[in-house]
C-alpha positions in Angstrom: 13.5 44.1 9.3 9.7 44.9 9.6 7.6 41.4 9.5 5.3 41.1 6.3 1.6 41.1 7.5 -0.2 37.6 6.8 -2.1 39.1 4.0 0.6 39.8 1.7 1.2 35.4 2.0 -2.3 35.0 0.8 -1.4 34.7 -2.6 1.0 31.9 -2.7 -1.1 30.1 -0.2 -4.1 30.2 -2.9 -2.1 29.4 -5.7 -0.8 26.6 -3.6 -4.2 25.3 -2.7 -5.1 25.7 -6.7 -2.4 23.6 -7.2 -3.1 21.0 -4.9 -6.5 20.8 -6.5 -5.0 19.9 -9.8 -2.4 17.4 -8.7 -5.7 15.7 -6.8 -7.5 15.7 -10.3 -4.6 14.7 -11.9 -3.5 11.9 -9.4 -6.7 10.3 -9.9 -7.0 10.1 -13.3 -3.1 8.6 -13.3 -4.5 5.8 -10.9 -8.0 5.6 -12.8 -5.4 5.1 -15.9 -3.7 2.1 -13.8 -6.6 0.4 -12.8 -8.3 0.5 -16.2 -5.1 -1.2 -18.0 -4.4 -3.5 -15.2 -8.6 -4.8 -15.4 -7.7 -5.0 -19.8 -4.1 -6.8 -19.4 -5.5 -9.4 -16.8 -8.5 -10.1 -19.4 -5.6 -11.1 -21.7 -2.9 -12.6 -20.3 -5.8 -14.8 -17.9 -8.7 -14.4 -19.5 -10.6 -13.1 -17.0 -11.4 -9.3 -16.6 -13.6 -9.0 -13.1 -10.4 -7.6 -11.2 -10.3 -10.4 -8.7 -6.9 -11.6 -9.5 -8.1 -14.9 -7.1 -11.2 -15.4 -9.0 -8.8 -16.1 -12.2 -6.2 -18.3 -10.2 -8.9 -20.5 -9.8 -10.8 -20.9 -13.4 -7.0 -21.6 -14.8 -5.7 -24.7 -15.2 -2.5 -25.8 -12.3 0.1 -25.9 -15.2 -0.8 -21.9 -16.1 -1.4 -21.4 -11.9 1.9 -22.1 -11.5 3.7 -20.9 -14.6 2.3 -17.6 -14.8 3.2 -15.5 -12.0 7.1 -17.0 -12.9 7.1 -16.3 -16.5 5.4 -12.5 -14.9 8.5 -12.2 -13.0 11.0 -13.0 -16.1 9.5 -10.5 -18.4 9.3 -7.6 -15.4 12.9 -8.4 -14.2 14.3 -8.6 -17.6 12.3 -5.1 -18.2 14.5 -3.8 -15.2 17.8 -5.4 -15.6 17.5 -3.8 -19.7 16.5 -0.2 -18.0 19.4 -0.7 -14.9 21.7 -1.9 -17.8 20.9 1.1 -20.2 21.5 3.6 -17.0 24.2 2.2 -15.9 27.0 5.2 -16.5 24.1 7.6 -16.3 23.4 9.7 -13.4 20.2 8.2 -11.3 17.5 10.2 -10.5 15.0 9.1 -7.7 12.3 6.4 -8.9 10.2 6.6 -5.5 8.6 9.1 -4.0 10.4 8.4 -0.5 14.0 9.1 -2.1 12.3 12.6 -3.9 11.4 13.2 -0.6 14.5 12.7 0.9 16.7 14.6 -2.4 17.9 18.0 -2.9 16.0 19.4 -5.3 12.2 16.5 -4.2 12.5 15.7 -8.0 11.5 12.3 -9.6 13.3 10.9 -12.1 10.4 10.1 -14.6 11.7 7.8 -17.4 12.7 5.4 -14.2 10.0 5.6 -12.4 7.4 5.0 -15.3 9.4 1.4 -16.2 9.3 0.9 -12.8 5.4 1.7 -12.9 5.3 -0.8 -16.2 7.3 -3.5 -14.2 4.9 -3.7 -11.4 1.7 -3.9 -14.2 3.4 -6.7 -15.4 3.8 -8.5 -12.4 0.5 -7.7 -10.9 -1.5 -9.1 -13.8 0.7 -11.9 -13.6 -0.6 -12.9 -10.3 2.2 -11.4 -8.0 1.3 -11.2 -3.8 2.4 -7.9 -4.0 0.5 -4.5 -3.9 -0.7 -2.7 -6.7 -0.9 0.5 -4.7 2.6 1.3 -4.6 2.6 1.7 -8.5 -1.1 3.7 -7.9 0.7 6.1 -5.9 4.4 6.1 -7.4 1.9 7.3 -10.7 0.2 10.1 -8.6 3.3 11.1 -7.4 4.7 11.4 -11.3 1.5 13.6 -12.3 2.5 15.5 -8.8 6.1 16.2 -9.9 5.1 17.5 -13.3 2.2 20.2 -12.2 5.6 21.9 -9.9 6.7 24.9 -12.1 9.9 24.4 -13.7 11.6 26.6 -11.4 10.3 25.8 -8.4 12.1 25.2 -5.3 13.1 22.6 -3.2 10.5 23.4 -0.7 7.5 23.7 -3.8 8.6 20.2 -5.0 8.5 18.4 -1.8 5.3 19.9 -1.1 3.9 18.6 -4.9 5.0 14.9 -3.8 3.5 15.5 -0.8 0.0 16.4 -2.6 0.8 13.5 -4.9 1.2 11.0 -2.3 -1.9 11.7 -0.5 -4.0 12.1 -3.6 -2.8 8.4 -4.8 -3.3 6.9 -1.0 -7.1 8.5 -1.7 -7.6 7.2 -4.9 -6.3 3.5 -3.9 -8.1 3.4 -0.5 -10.7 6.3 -0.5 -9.1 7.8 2.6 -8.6 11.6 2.4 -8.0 12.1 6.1 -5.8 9.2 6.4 -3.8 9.5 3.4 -3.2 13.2 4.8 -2.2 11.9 7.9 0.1 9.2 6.2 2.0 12.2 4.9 2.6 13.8 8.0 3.5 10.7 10.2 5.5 8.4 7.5 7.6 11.0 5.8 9.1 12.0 8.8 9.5 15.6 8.9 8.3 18.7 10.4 8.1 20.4 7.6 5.1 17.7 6.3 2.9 19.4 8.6 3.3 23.1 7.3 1.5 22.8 4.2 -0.6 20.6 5.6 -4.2 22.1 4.0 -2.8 21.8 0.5 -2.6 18.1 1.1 -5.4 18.2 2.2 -7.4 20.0 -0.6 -5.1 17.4 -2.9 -6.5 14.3 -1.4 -10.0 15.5 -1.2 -10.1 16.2 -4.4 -8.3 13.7 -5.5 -11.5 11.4 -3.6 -14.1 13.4 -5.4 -12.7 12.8 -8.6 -12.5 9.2 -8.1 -16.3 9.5 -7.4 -16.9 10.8 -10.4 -14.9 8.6 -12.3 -16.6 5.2 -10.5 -19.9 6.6 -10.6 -20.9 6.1 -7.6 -19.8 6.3 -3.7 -18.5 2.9 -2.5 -16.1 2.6 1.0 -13.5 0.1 0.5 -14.7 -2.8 2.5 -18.0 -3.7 3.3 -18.5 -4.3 7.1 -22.0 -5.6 8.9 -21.4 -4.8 12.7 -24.7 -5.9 14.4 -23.9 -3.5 17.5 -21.0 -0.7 19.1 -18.0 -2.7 20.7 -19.0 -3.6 24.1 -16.1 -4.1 27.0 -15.5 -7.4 26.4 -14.8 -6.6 22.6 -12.6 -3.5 23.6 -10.4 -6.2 25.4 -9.9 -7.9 22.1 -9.3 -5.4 20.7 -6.1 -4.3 23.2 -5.0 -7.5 22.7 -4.8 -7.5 19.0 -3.0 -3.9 19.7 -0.8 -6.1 22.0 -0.1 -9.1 19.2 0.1 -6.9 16.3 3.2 -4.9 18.1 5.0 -8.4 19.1 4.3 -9.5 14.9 5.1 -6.5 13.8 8.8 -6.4 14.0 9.1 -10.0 13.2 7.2 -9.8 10.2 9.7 -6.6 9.3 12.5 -9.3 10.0 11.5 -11.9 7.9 11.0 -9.5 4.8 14.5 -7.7 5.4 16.0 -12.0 6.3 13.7 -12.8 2.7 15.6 -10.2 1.0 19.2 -11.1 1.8 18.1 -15.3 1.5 17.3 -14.1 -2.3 20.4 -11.7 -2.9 22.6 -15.0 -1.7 21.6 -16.7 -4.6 23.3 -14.2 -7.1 20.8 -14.7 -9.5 20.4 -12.4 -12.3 17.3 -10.1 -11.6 14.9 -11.7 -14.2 16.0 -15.4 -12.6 15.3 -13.0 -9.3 11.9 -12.3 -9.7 10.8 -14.8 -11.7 12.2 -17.6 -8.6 9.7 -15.6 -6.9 6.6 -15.8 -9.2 7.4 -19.7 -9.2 6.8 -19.9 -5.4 3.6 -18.1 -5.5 2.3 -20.2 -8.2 3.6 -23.4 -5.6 1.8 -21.9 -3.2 -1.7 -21.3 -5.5 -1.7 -25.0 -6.6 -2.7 -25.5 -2.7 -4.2 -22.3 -1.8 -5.3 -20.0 -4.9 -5.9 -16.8 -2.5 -2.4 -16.4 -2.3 -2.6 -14.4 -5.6 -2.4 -10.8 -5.5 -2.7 -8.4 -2.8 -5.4 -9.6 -0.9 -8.3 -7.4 -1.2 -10.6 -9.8 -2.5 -10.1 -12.4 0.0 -9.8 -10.0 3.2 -13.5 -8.7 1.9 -14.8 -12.6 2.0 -13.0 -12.8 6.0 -14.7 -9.5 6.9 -18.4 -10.8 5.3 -17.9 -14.5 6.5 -15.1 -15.2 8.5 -14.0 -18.9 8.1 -12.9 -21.4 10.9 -9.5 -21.3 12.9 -8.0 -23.8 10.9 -9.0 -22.2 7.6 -7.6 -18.9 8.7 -4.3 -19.9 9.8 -3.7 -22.3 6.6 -4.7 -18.9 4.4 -2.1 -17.1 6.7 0.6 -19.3 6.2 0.6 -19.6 2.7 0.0 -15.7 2.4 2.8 -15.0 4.2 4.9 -17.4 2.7 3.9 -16.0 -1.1 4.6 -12.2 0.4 8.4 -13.4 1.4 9.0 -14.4 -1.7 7.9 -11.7 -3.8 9.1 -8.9 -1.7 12.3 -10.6 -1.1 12.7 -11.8 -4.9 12.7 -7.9 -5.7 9.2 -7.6 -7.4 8.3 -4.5 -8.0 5.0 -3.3 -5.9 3.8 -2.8 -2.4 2.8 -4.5 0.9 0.3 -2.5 2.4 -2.5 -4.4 1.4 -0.6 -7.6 2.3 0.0 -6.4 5.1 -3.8 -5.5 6.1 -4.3 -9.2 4.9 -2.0 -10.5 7.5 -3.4 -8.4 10.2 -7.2 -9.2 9.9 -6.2 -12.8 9.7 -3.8 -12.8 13.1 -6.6 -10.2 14.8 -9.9 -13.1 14.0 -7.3 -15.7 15.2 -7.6 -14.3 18.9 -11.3 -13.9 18.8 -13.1 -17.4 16.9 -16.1 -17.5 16.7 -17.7 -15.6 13.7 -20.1 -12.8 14.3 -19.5 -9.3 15.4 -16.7 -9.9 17.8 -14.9 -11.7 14.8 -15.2 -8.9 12.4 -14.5 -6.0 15.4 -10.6 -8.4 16.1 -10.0 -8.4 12.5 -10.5 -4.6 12.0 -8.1 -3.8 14.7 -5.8 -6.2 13.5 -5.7 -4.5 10.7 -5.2 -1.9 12.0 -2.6 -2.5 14.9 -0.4 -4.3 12.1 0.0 -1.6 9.9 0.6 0.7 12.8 3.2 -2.0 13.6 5.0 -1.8 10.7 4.6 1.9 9.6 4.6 3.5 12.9 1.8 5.9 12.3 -0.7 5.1 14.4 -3.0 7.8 13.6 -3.2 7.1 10.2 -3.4 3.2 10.7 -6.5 3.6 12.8 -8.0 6.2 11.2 -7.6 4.3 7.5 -9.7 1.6 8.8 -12.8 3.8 9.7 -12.4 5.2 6.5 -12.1 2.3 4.3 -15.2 0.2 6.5 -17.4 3.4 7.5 -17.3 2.5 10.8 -16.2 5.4 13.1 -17.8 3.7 16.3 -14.7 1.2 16.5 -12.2 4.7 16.1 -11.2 4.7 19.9 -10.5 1.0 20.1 -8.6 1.1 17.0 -6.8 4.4 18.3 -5.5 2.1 21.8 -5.1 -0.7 20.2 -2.7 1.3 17.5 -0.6 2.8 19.9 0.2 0.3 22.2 1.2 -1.7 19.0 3.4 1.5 17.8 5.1 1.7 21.2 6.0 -2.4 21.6 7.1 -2.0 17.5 9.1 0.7 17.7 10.9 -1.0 21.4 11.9 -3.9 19.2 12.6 -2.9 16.2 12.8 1.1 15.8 13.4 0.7 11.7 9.3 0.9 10.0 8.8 -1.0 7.1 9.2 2.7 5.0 12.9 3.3 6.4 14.1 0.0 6.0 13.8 0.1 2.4 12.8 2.9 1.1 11.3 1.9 -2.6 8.3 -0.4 -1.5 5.3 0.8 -1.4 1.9 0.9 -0.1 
């Protein structure tokens, strides 16, 4: 049989690229949508609507610290155990964009994943330490899976999740090139790489209709680096590469070791979560930055990083407050958490303040989420795009793959394949 000449594919390649273009537009108005009611439920269940979810922990009063992300829990897990209970002799559909992915027919199943959406709203606003990115994206991914025609094929629906994927990643972290590159390196399959220019044209777009949406350009994390990494700084920076890949796959343990320590219990899933909650509001009483996912606080590291002994007391309790939501079954993600952790362990090896401070944070960052993710690519290349600062890209590009190759020796499982419905 004659072969077709390239021309003749030219068609379904545009329409696929017009596609893309609308599931970017789309995906960012879903996360726009997100963010918007998550700013309007904080101002009423804390009173306080400036989207620093640390700034209200610590203008409430200890009894409401420490009640609110448990009573959170309650109401999300009791949304989830009504919605598991409701579905129970009902055939499942996928709720998460990693089992689409991995389906037949790359379908989501909507009604699921939008009270699974709702569940993590609740427990965000509640004061969670959990990402609100993984509901950002699980969204885009929804408004992905609806733009695929209703006959599409296997093949057409993967690639819309795809598109969806990296249009949320963009629109949560303003990273086109590394949200692209997430798709390619975290899903896991060749075929992630053919259609490779409509995700692409989905997560650019998907950036310039967050633009227009914020009114203005803003990168993620504002970073003052007095000068280029010099030697000395690029053997910090190896060494974070070094520590993040031995951290890596024991932070991976202690989630999956968090997880079964909660399931013991045989607590019903609203006692789950809620058990949870009431550890993070322990933990706030103390340390009030343990409260959400950690944006706020890893921005006042990166402009001022504190002392030593401030740094590993915000790590503990951090660390403590993710284990118990991740393990208690709260909905959400831990890839902001997980940047947390990282820029705390990477200033830990170089103390000091100043540039060289801020250059170890940035590449622990970066080496930890290569850790845990095993895309090293992406992990490096997210953290020029999120601080603007490209000159550190070959630094963070050893210091992520020597991390990949000592995670993936001791623990070959990423944070993605272990369980697959946790986010970002």
């Amino acid at each position: 049989m004659p072969r077709r000449f390239p021309l003749f594919c030219m068609p379904t390649r545009l329409r696929r690229l017009l596609l893309a273009a609308i599931i970017g537009s789309l995906s960012a108005l879903a996360v726009g949508l997100f963010r918007h009611t998550l700013c309007a439920l904080e101002g009423v269940v804390l009173g306080n609507a400036s989207g620093s979810l640390v700034s209200a922990a610590r203008h409430l009063p200890a009894w409401r610290r420490l009640l609110t992300p448990a009573l959170g829990g309650v109401l999300a897990g009791g949304l989830l155990w009504l919605w598991q209970s409701s579905r129970r002799r009902r055939p499942r559909g996928a709720s998460d964009y990693l089992q689409a992915w991995a389906s037949a027919q790359g379908k989501l199943d909507l009604p699921s994943s939008l009270v699974k959406s709702a569940a993590s709203l609740i427990v965000v606003a509640s004061g969670s330490a959990i990402g609100r990115e993984g509901a950002m994206i699980l969204l885009a991914t929804l408004a992905a899976s609806a733009c695929a025609p209703r006959n599409a094929s296997p093949d057409e629906n993967k690639l819309a999740i795809a598109c969806g994927v990296a249009a949320g990643m963009t629109s949560a972290y303003h990273a086109p090139l590394a949200s692209s590159l997430f798709v390619a390196e975290v899903l896991s399959d060749k075929r992630a790489w053919r259609p490779s220019g409509a995700v692409m044209i989905a997560a650019m777009t998907a950036l310039l209709t967050t633009r227009l949406l914020n009114g203005q350009y803003a990168l993620l994390y504002r970073v003052t680096l007095a000068q280029a990494p010099t030697w000395r700084q690029y053997g910090v920076m190896l060494m974070s590469g070094i520590c993040a890949g031995l951290c890596g796959p024991l932070l991976l343990w202690l989630l999956a070791f968090s997880r079964k320590l909660f399931h013991s219990l045989r607590l019903s899933l609203p006692l789950q979560i809620g058990l949870g909650g009431l550890i993070v509001g322990l933990l706030s009483l103390h340390t009030p930055e343990v409260w959400g996912n950690g944006y706020s606080v890893v921005q006042s590291l990166l402009s001022s990083p504190p002392t030593a002994a401030l740094l590993t007391g915000l790590l503990l309790c951090k660390l403590l407050a993710l284990l118990a939501s991740n393990g208690s079954g709260t909905p959400g993600g831990i890839f902001t958490p997980t940047l947390f952790i990282g820029v705390a362990l990477g200033m830990l090896l170089a103390p000091g303040g100043g540039t060289p401070q801020i250059v170890a944070g940035l590449s622990g960052m970066a080496a930890l989420l290569a850790a845990t993710t095993q895309a090293p690519l992406m992990s490096a290349l997210m953290i020029c795009e999120m601080t603007g600062e490209y000159r550190l890209l070959a630094g963070l590009l050893i210091a992520c793959f020597v991390s990949d190759a000592l995670a993936s020796g001791l623990r070959p499982q990423s944070v993605r394949r272990q369980r697959g419905p946790r986010e970002g």
